[in-house]
C-alpha positions as CSV (number, residue, x, y, z in Angstrom):
1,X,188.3,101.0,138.4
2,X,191.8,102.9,136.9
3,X,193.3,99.5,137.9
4,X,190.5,97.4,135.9
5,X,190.9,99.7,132.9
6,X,194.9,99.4,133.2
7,X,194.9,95.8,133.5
8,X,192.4,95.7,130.5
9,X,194.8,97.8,128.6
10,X,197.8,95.2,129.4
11,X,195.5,92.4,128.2
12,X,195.2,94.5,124.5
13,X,198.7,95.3,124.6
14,X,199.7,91.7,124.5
15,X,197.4,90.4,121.7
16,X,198.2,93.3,119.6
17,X,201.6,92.9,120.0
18,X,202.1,89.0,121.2
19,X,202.7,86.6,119.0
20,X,203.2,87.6,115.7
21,X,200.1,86.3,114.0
22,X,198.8,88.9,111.2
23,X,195.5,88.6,112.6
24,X,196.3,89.0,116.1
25,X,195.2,92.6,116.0
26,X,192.0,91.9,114.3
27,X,189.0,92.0,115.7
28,X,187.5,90.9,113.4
29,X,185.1,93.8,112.9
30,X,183.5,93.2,116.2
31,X,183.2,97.0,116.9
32,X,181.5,97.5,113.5
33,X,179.3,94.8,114.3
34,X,178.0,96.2,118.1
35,X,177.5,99.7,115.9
36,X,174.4,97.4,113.9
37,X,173.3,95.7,116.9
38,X,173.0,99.2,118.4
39,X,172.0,101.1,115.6
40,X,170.2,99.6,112.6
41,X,166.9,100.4,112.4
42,X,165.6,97.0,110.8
43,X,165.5,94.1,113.2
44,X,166.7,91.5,110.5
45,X,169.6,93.6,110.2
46,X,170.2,93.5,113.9
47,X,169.5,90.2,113.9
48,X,172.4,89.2,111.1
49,X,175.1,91.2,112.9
50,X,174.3,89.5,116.1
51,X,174.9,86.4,114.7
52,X,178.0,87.9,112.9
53,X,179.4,89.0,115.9
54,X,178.7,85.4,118.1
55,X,181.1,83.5,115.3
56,X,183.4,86.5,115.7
57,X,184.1,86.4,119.3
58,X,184.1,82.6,119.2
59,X,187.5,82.8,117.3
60,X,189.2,86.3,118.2
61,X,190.4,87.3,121.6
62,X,190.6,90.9,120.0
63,X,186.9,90.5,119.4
64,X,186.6,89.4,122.5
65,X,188.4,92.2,124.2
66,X,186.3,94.9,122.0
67,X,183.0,93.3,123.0
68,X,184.3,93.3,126.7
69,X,185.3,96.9,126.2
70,X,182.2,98.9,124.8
71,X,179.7,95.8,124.1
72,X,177.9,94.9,127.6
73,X,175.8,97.8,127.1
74,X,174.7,97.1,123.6
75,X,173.9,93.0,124.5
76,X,172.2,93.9,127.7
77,X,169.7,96.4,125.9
78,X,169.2,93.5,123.4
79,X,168.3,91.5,126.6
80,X,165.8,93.7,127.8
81,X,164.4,95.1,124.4
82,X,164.6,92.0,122.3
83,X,163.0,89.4,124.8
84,X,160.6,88.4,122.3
85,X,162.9,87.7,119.6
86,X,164.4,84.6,120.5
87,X,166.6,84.7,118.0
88,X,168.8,87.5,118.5
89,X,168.8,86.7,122.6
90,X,170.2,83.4,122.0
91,X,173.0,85.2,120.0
92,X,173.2,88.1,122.1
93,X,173.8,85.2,125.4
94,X,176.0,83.5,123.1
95,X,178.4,85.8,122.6
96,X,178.5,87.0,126.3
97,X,179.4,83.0,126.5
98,X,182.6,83.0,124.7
99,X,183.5,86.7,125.9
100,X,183.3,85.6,130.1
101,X,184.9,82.0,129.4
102,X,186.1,81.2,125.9
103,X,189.1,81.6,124.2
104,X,189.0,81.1,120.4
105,X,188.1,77.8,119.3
106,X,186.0,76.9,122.6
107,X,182.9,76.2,120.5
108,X,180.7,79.3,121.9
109,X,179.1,80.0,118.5
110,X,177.2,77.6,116.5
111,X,173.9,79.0,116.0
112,X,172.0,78.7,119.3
113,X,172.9,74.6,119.2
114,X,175.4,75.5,122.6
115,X,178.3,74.3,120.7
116,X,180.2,71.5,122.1
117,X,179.5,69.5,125.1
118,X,180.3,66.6,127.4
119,X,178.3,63.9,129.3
120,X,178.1,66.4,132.1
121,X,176.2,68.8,130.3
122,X,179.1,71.5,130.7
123,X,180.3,73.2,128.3
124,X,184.1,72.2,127.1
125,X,186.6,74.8,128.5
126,X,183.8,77.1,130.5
127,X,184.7,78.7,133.5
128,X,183.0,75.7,135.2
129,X,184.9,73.2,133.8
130,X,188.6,74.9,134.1
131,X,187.2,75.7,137.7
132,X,186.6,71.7,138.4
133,X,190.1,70.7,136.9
134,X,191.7,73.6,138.8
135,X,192.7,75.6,135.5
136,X,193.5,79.0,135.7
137,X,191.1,81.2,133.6
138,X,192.1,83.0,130.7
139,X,193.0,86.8,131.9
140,X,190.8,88.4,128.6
141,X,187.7,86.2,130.3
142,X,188.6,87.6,134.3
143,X,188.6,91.3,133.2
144,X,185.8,90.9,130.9
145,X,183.7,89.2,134.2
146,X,184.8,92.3,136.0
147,X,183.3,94.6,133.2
148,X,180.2,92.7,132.8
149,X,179.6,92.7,136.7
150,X,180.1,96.0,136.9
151,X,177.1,96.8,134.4
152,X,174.3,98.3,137.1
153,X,171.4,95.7,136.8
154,X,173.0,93.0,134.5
155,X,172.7,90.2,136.7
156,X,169.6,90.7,137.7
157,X,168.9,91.3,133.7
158,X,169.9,87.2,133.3
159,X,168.1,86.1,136.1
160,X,164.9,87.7,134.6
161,X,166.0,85.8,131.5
162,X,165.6,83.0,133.2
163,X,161.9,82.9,133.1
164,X,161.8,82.7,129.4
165,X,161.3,79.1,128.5
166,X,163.4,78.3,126.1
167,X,166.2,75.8,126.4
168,X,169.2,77.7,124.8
169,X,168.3,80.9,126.1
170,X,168.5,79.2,130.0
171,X,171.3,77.1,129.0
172,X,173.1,80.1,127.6
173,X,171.6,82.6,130.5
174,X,173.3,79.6,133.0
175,X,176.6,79.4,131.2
176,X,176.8,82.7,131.9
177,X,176.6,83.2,135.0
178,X,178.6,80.5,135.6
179,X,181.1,82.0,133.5
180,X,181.2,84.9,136.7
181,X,181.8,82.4,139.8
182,X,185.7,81.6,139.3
183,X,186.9,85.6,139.7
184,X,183.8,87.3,140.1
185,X,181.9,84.9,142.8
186,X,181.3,87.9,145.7
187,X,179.9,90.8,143.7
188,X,177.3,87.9,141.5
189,X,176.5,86.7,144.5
190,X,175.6,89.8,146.4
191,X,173.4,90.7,143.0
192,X,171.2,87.4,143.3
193,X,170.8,87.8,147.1
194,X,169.6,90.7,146.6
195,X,166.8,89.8,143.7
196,X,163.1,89.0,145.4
197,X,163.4,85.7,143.8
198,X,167.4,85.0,142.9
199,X,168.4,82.1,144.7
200,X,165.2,80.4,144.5
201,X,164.8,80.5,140.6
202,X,168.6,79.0,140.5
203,X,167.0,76.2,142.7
204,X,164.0,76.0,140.2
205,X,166.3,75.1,137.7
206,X,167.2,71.7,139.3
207,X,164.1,70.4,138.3
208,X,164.9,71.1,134.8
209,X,166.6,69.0,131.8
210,X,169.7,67.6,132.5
211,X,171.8,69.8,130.4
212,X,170.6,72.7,132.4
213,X,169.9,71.1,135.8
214,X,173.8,70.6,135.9
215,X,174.6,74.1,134.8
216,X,172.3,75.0,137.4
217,X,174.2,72.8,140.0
218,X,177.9,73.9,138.9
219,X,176.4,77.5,139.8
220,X,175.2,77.1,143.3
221,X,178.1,74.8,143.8
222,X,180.3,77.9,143.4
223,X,177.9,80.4,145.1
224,X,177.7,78.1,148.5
225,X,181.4,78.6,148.8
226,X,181.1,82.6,149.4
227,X,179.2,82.5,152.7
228,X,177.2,81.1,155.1
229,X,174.0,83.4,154.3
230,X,174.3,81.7,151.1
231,X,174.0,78.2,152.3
232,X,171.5,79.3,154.7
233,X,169.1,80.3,151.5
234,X,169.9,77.4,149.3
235,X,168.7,75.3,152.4
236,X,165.6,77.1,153.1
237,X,164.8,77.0,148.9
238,X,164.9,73.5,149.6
239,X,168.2,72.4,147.7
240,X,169.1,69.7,149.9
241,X,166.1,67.6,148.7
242,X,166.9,68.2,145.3
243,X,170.2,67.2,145.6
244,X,169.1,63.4,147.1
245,X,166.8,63.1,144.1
246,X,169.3,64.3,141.8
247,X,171.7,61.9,142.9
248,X,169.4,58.7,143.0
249,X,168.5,59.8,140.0
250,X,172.0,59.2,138.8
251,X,173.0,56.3,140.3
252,X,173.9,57.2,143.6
253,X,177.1,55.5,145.3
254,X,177.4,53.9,141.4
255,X,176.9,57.4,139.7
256,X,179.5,59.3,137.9
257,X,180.3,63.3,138.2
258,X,176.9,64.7,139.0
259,X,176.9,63.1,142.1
260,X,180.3,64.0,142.8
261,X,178.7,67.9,142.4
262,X,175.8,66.8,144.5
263,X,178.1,65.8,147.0
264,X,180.1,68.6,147.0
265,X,177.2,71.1,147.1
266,X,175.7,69.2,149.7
267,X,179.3,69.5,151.8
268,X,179.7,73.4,151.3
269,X,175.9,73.8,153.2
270,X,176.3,71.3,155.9
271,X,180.0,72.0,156.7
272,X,180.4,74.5,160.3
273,X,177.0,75.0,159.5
274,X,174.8,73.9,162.8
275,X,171.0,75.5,161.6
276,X,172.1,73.5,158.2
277,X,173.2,70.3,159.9
């Protein structure tokens, strides 16, 4: 953990001190912000510093830093307490968005439309998509996944998010835990297994819209790489027949990247894998 927080403290050191840019240091108010989210007794007011804080992070690594730093908390109780407000949980996912996987400028805010994204579904410079391109992800995003992993019960908090059925809040709820696999791929993985109905509901969410069916296949795609226990669950979920529809349903030997993820999903659970085979 001294090692996390030192590391953390390297990562502030160099945007307060990096490259010269007057706002460099500035987070925007970020901290202020969490104080409202936390704090204010009206909900509207809640509500409106949520939002506030989703377009700062979106455009300040400081912001993104602070949120990492003392926020979790704060958005996970919004999570939990706010379910019914869709609203601020849309914000509240958002900005976990752009603090796991985007640097400023990646299109993480944007009022609950998911900001930008491309035929895939994926969102432009996520985790995912640096991951498929072999990018390496930005260090304030790795130590923030370590922080946010670290939270006792926060994955389990997004898979229970998951039931809600609202497209941005699974979209965003997705992207985020996606935004875990590249540096964080054990300890999230370890937290689903472990949830009565983890693995499964991730399966559930290939039958969804495409947007989210191919967040949902990025995931597992990263999670079947971690071990063989994995595969062994995906199998028995019934992925494998998903992932023939899926890709029929895109063309098949003429379809375009989906397929390729099919492909490469349905490798990682077949390969030195006899039961799977």
């Amino acid at each position: 953990m001294n090692s996390l927080l030192t590391t953390l403290g390297d990562v502030s050191s160099k945007i307060l001190m990096g490259a010269g840019a007057d706002d460099d240091d500035d987070d925007g108010g970020a901290e202020a912000l969490l104080e409202r989210v936390a704090n204010s007794v009206l909900a509207e007011d809640r509500r409106s510093a949520l939002s506030e804080l989703r377009d700062v992070v979106a455009e300040r690594v400081a912001a993104q830093i602070a949120v990492g730093s003392i926020g979790y908390p704060t958005l996970l109780t919004v999570l939990r307490d706010e379910s019914e407000d869709l609203d601020m949980v849309r914000s509240a996912l958002e900005v976990l968005v752009a603090t796991l996987g985007g640097g400023p400028g990646s299109g993480a805010g944007g009022g609950g439309g998911g900001g930008e994204q491309n035929l895939e579904g994926e969102h432009e410079g996520s985790p995912a998509e640096q991951s498929r391109r072999g990018s390496a992800v930005p260090q304030t995003a790795s130590v923030n996944a370590e922080m946010f992993t670290r939270e006792l019960g926060s994955v389990s908090l997004l898979l229970r998010t998951l039931e809600e059925e609202d497209f941005y809040v699974r979209y965003h709820t997705l992207q985020t835990l996606n935004a875990l696999v590249p540096t964080s791929a054990a300890r999230l993985q370890e937290s689903i297994m472990t949830h009565p109905v983890g693995m499964g509901r991730l399966v559930d969410m290939l039958l969804e819209r495409e947007v989210i069916r191919n967040e949902a296949l990025l995931l597992l795609t990263g999670l079947s790489r971690v071990s063989e226990e994995a595969q062994k669950i995906l199998v028995f979920e019934g992925t494998l027949e998903r992932l023939f529809n899926i890709a029929r349903e895109e063309g098949a030997a003429e379809g375009g990247v989906v397929v390729q993820d099919c492909l490469e999903l349905l490798c990682n659970l077949l390969r030195e894998s006899a039961p799977n085979q």
